[in-house]
N, C-alpha and C positions, 0 to 999 in steps of 0.2 A: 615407565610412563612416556619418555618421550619427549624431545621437543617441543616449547609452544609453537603453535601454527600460524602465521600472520599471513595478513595479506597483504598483496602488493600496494604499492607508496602510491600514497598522493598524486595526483597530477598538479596541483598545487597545495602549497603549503597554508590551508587555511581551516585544516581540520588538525586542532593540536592533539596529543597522542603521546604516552610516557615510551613510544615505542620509537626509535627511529631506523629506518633503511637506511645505512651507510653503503657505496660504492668506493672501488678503488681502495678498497681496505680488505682482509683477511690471509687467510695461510697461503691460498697462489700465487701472493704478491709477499708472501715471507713477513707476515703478521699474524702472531697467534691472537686466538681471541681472549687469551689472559692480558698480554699486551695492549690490545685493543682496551677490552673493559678496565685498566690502570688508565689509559689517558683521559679515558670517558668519566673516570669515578673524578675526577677535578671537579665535575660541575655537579655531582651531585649521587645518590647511592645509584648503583648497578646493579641491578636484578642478575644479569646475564647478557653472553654473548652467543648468537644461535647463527648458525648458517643461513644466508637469506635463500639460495639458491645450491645449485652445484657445481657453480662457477669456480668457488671456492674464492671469489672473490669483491665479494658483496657479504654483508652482514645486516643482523638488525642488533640491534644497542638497545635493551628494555631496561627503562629508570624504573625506579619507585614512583616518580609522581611528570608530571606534566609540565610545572616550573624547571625541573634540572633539564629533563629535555630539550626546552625550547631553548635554555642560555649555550647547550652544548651545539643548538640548529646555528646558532644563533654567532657563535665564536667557531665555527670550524669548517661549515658552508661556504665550499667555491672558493678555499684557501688551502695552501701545504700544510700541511700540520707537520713541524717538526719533531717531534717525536713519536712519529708515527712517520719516518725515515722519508720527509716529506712528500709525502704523497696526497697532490690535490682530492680532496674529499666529496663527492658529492652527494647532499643529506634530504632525506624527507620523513616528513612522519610514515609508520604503518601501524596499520589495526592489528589487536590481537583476534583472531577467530576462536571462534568456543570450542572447548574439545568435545568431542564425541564418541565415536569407535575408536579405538587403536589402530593407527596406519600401517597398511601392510607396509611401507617403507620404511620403518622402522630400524633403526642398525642391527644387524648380523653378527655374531664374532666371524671374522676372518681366519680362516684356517690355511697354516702354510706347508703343511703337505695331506696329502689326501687321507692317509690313516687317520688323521682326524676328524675327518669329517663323516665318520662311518658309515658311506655309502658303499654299499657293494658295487666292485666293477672300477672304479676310480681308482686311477694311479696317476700319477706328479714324477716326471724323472726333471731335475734339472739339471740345466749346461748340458743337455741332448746333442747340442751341436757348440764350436768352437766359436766365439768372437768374428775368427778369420772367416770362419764357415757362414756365418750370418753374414756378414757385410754377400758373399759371394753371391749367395741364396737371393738377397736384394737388390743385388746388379743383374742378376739374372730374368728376376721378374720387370725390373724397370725397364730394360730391352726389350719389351714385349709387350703388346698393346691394350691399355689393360680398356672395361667396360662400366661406362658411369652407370652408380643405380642414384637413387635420392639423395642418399645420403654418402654413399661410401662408393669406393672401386674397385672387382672381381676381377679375375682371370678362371677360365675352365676349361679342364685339363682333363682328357677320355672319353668325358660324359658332361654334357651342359646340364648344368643345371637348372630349371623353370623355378623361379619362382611365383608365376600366377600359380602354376598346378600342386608345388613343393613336391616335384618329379621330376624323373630324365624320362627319355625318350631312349629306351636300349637299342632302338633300330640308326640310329645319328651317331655313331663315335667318330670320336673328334681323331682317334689315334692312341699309339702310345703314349703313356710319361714321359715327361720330357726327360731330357737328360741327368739336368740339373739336378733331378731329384734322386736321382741314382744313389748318391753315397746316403740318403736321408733313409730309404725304403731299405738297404742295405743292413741298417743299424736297426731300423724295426723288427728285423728279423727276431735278432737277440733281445728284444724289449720284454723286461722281466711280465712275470705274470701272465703270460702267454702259455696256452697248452698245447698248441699246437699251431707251428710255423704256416703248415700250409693253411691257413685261417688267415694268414696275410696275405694273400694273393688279392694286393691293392688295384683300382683299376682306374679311380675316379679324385682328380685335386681341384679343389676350389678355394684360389688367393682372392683371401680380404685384403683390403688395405683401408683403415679404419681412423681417419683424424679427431682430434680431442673432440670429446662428449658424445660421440657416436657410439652407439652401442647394438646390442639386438633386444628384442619383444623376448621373453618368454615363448620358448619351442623346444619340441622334440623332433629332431630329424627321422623323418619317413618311414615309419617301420617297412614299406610298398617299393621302398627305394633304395634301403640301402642295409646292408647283412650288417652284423651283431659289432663291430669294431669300429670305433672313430678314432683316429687320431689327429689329435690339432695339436699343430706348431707354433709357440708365439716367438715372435721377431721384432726386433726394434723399439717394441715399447713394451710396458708392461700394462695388466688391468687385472680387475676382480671379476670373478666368474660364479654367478648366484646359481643356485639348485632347489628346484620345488617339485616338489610332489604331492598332486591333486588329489586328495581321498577319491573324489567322486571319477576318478580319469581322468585320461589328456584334455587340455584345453583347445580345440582347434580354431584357428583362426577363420576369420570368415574368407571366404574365397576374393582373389584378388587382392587381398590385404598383403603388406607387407613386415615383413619382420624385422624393419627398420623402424618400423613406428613407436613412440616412446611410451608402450604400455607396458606396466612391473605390473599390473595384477589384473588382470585378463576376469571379464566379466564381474569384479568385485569378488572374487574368491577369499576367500577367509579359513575354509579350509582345507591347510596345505603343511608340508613342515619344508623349511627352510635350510640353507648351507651354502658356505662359501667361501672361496678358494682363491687364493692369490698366486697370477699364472704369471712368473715373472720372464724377463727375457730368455729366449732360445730352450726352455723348457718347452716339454710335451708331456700335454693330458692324453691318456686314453679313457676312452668313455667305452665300457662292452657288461653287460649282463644287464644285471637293474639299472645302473649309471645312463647306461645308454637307451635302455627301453622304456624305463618309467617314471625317468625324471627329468622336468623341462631343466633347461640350462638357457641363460640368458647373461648379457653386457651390461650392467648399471649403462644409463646415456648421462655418465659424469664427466666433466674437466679434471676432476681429484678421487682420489680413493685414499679410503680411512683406512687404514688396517695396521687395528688395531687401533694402540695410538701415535702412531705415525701421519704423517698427512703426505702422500703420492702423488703429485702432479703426472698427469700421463702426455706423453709423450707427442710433440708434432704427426708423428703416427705411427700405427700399429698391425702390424701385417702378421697373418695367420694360414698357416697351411692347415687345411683340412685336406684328409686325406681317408677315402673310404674307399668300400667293394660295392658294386650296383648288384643289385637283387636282380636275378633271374627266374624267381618261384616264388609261390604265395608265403608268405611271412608266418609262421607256426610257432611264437614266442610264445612265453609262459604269463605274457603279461596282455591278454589281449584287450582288455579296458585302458590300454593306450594306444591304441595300435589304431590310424587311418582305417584298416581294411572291415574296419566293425562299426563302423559310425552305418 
């Protein structure tokens, strides 16, 4: 079923409500919401404690009745609450919303390596690269100047990448790979599940660098753009990596839109099946057959990731090598109801 749904708190406190919006309270600030609902249940019965946001640090506190609410508004508003390792609280009512549909946001199980997630084409190698080798990989791209987008910071490496068009331009190469990447492309070689080496002849890298709750839209990278193998490297931080697959085909975005924008379900889609993957530090995904051609993959734009039941705070920021081969011929995949060149 799902979470209750509220809506956002009061601009004043004059609409009472068994619900309350608490701030400066929840797991990113190292408060479960078991914890939480014990200091709450003093003034009176607790329903539950729900995630107000994906801050991970905001919560709503839903009482049984409107009396224990307002003495809890009432004794813990715009003061430390010490047993709640004091941390000044700041409280308003919120409304509960009626349910309706079932949200596609809905939790996922989180799967921690790819056989479980039985997509064909997905494979999880982790510790790809060393500690030592990370920090290097990091100093290497911080040397170099990276390009603000909306949201987050690229660098592009062979082949730029547009994102108005979600294409390169094969007549514009930037050059070789850089150096740096040498020992990275080297170990791809031998990267299991591979049929054949020469299928790596990589040509094209683009560094993210991704600070907390930034994420991606729901996409499939270019069948028009780029041959049958992705590889992305995560660095520095960790995060959770969702997988949908549209019954009716790819979703495409509208032209000029960004795939920074925080859509999880693209045109109200409902039907899709669902998967996801937790891509921890200096591990690499490869995404090649179905993985790659028929299933969008997208960033939750959270501060925290559930997986499981664990609670992940992610990381000041999160840098990721993609690393692919630019298409030179019309794309002849088996999957052409996702493929750009059919719209």
């Amino acid at each position: 079923m799902g979470s209750p749904r509220f809506g956002p708190p009061k601009a004043e406190n004059t609409i009472s409500s068994p619900n309350l919006y608490v701030a400066n309270c929840g797991p990113a600030v190292g408060l479960s919401h078991e914890t939480v609902a014990s200091v709450f249940a003093t003034f009176g019965s607790v329903n539950g404690v729900y995630a107000a946001d994906d801050s991970g640090a905001r919560v709503i506190v839903s009482f049984d009745d409107v009396t224990s609410a307002a003495r809890a508004l009432q004794a813990l508003h715009g003061r430390p609450c010490p047993d709640l390792a004091g941390r000044l609280l700041h409280i308003r009512y919120s409304m509960l919303h009626p349910t309706t549909v079932p949200s596609a946001s809905l939790s996922v199980q989180v799967c921690l390596c790819a056989s479980e997630t039985a997509i064909p084409g997905l494979y999880l190698v982790p510790d790809f690269v060393t500690p030592h080798e990370e920090q290097e990989l990091l100093a290497a791209v911080d040397a170099r100047p990276w390009i603000s987008l909306a949201k987050r910071r690229v660098q592009h490496y062979g082949y730029q990448f547009c994102y108005q068009t979600r294409n390169v331009n094969t007549k514009q190469h930037l050059g070789e790979l850089p150096s740096f990447l040498s020992p990275v492309l080297e170990r791809i070689t031998s990267f299991p599940n591979l049929n054949d080496a020469a299928d790596v002849s990589l040509d094209q890298l683009t560094v993210n660098e991704y600070p907390p709750g930034v994420g991606l839209s729901p996409h499939i990278d270019t069948h028009s753009a780029f041959e049958g193998l992705i590889f992305s490297l995560s660095l520095a931080g960790p995060c959770i990596m969702e997988f949908r697959r549209y019954e009716q085909g790819a979703w495409f975005p509208k032209a000029g839109s960004s795939i920074d924008t925080e859509s999880e379900n693209p045109e109200n889609c409902t039907n899709f099946s669902r998967k996801a993957i937790y891509l921890p530090p200096r591990s690499m995904l490869l995404l090649s057959g179905e993985a790659r051609l028929a299933w969008h993959h997208y960033i939750p734009h959270h501060k925290i990731d559930i997986v499981n039941d664990s609670v992940i705070k992610r990381s000041s920021r999160r840098v990721s090598f993609t690393i692919r081969k630019v298409r030179t011929g019309p794309c002849q995949c088996q999957f052409p109801q996702y493929c750009d060149s059919q719209r």
